[in-house]
C-alpha positions, 0 to 999 in steps of 0.5 A: 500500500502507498499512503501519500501526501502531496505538499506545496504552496497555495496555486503552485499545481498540487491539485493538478498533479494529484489527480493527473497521477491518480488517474494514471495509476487507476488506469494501470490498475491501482485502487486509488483513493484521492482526498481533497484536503483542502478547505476550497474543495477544489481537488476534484473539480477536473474528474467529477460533473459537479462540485462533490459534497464535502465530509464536514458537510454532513458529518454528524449524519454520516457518523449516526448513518442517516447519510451514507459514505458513498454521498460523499466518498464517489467513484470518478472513474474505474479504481478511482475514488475521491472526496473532499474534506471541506472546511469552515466558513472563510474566517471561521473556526479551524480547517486543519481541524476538520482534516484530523475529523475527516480522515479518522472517518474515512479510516473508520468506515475502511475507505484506508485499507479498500485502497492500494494507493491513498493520495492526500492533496494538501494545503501546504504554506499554512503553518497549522499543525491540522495541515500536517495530520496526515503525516502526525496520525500516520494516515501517511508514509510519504510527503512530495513537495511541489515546487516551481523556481519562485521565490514564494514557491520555494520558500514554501518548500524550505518551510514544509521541509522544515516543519516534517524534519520537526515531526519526522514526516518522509519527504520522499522528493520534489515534484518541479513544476515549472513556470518556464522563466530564465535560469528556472532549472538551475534555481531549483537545481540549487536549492533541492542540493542545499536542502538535500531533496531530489527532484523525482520529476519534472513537470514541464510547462504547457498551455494545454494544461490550462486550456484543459482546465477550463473545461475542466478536464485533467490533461491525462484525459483532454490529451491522453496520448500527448506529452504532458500525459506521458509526464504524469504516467511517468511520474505515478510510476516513479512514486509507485516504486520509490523506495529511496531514503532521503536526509532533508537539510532545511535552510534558515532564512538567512542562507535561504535567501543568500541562495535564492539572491545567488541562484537568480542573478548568477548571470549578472 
């Protein structure tokens, strides 16, 4: 069983990237279960018709059984299942909070060990201790990071680097998405040796990408056969077997930005 995290800053593409890799690994056969742990509820808009029902939603009458699971926990495609955790009205009361409630119920109801692969889309750059359940309650076994060579990206990186070395969670790599901008490849390539995370994979920037989500559709079904599939199949399969250990070395702000000043004006 895999039992993953997908970690970043807010907009940088972990949605996309977790349901591109969910569906090419359902495709090959995997029983994936993708929950959205995310308080926007926006990790399942490219593979459901409409927006799904969050878990926090209905809870009480799903715990008491007067709503079934299969409201809020739905087959998107063959092998494939999702849902979104939700969270409270803008302003009010803990989202984290409601990740801890939602997980607990989804193993509870054996929703965890029906799956051969579990993904969490989680949001990243919120420094909460509810954002790092998946990782605290041991619902997950390995942490991807998703970065771009964006200062804001970056420094989200560093900083969720920093917070699983301090609750001893796997980071396991990073997922480059690039932004396709000057010396993009060689700032990323700086800072994963300082920080001593690999890059597993390179996702490279395409409009088709875009234009698919408009229409809200996952390039790994806009364009099967196109490039931008092949990256993602590639990289579910890269997950599926990673077995590598890895020792992450987060910088302080000081070295960060040192870095960061270094890596973008290396040519001037």
């Amino acid at each position: 069983m895999k039992r993953i995290s997908i970690y970043g800053k807010g907009g940088i593409g972990k949605s996309t990237i977790a349901v591109n890799i969910a569906l090419a690994m359902a495709e090959q056969g995997e029983n994936v279960l993708l929950v959205g742990c995310d308080p926007k509820q926006d990790t399942t808009r490219l593979i459901t018709d409409k927006p799904l029902t969050s878990i926090l939603e209905c809870y009480p009458q799903l715990v008491e059984g007067s709503s079934p699971m299969e409201s809020v926990v739905v087959e998107a495609r063959k092998n494939l299942f999702c849902c979104e955790v939700g969270g409270p009205k803008p302003g009010v009361g803990c989202a984290g909070r409601g990740i801890i409630i939602a997980l607990d119920l989804l193993k509870k109801k054996g929703y965890f060990d029906r799956a051969s692969v579990v993904i969490c889309d989680v949001l990243g750059d919120v420094v909460c201790g509810g954002f790092a359940t998946p990782v605290t309650k041991k619902y997950t076994d390995e942490v991807y990071i998703v970065t771009s060579g964006e200062q804001a990206s970056l420094y989200a990186a560093n900083n969720i680097i920093k917070g699983m070395v301090s609750i001893k969670g796997n980071v396991r790599g990073i997922i480059f998405n690039e932004r396709n901008f000057e010396s993009e490849n060689d700032i990323v390539k700086d800072f994963c040796k300082e920080v001593n995370v690999p890059v597993i994979a390179k996702i490279n920037y395409s409009e088709k990408i875009k234009l698919g989500e408009i229409k809200r559709t996952a390039i790994y079904e806009y364009e099967p056969c196109g490039v931008e599939s092949s990256q993602y199949k590639k990289l579910g399969n890269i997950i599926l077997n990673n077995e590598n250990s890895v020792n992450p070395q987060p910088l302080d702000l000081t070295n960060f930005y040192e870095l960061v000043s270094k890596s973008y004006y290396q040519d001037t």
